[in-house]
C-alpha positions as CSV (number, residue, x, y, z in Angstrom):
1,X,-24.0,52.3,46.0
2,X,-21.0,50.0,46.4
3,X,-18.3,50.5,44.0
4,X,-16.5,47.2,44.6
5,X,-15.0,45.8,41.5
6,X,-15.9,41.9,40.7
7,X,-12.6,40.0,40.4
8,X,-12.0,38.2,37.2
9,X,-13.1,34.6,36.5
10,X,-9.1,33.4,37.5
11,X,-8.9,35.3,40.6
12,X,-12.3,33.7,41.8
13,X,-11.3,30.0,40.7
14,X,-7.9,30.7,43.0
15,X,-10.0,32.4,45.5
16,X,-12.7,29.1,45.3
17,X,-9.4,26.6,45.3
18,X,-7.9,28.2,48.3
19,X,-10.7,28.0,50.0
20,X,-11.8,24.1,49.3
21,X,-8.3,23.5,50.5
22,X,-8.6,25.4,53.8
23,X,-12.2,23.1,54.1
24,X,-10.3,20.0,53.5
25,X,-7.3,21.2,56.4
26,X,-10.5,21.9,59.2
27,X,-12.0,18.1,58.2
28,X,-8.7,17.0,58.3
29,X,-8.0,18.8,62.1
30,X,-11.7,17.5,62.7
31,X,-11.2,14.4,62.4
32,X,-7.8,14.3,64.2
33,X,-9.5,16.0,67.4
34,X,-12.2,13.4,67.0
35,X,-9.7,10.5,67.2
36,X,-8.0,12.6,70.3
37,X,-11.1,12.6,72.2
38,X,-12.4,8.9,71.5
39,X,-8.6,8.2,72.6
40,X,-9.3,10.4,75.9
41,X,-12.5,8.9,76.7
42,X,-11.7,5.3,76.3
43,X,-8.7,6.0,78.4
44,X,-11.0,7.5,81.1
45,X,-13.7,4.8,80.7
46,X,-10.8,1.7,81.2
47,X,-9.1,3.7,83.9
48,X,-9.1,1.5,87.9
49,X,-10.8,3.9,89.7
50,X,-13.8,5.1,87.3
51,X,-14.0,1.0,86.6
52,X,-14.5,0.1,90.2
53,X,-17.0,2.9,90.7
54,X,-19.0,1.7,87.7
55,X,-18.7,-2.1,88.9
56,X,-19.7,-0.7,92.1
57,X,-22.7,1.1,91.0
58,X,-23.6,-2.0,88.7
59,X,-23.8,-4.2,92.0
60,X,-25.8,-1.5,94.0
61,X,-28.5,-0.8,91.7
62,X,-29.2,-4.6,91.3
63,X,-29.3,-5.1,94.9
64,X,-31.7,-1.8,94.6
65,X,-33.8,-4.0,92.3
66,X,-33.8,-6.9,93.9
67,X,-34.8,-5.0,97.1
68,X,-31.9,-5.9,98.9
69,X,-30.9,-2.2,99.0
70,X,-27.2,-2.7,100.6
């Protein structure tokens, strides 16, 4: 059987409030990574070249659909 010992009710209530904290510094880097990446892909997204090739694919696909295909 297992002989562990269950810590007393002040140990576990430090045990519980270390690790609410640690859950509140992981949202915290969460939600900084999340702003990184938004940051990253709206950088990408307004970049010249990927904004050309979009406008560029935008006037092709219309010509497509109006069966001009050039």
């Amino acid at each position: 059987m297992n002989n562990q010992k269950i810590p007393d009710i002040e140990t576990r209530e430090k045990s519980v409030s270390r690790l609410r904290e640690a859950c509140l510094m992981l949202d915290a880097l969460n939600m900084t990574l999340d702003e990184a990446i938004a940051s990253a892909e709206a950088d990408i997204r307004n970049n010249n070249i990927n904004r050309r090739r979009r406008q560029e694919a935008e006037r092709l696909f219309t010509n497509y659909k109006k069966g001009n295909r050039t």
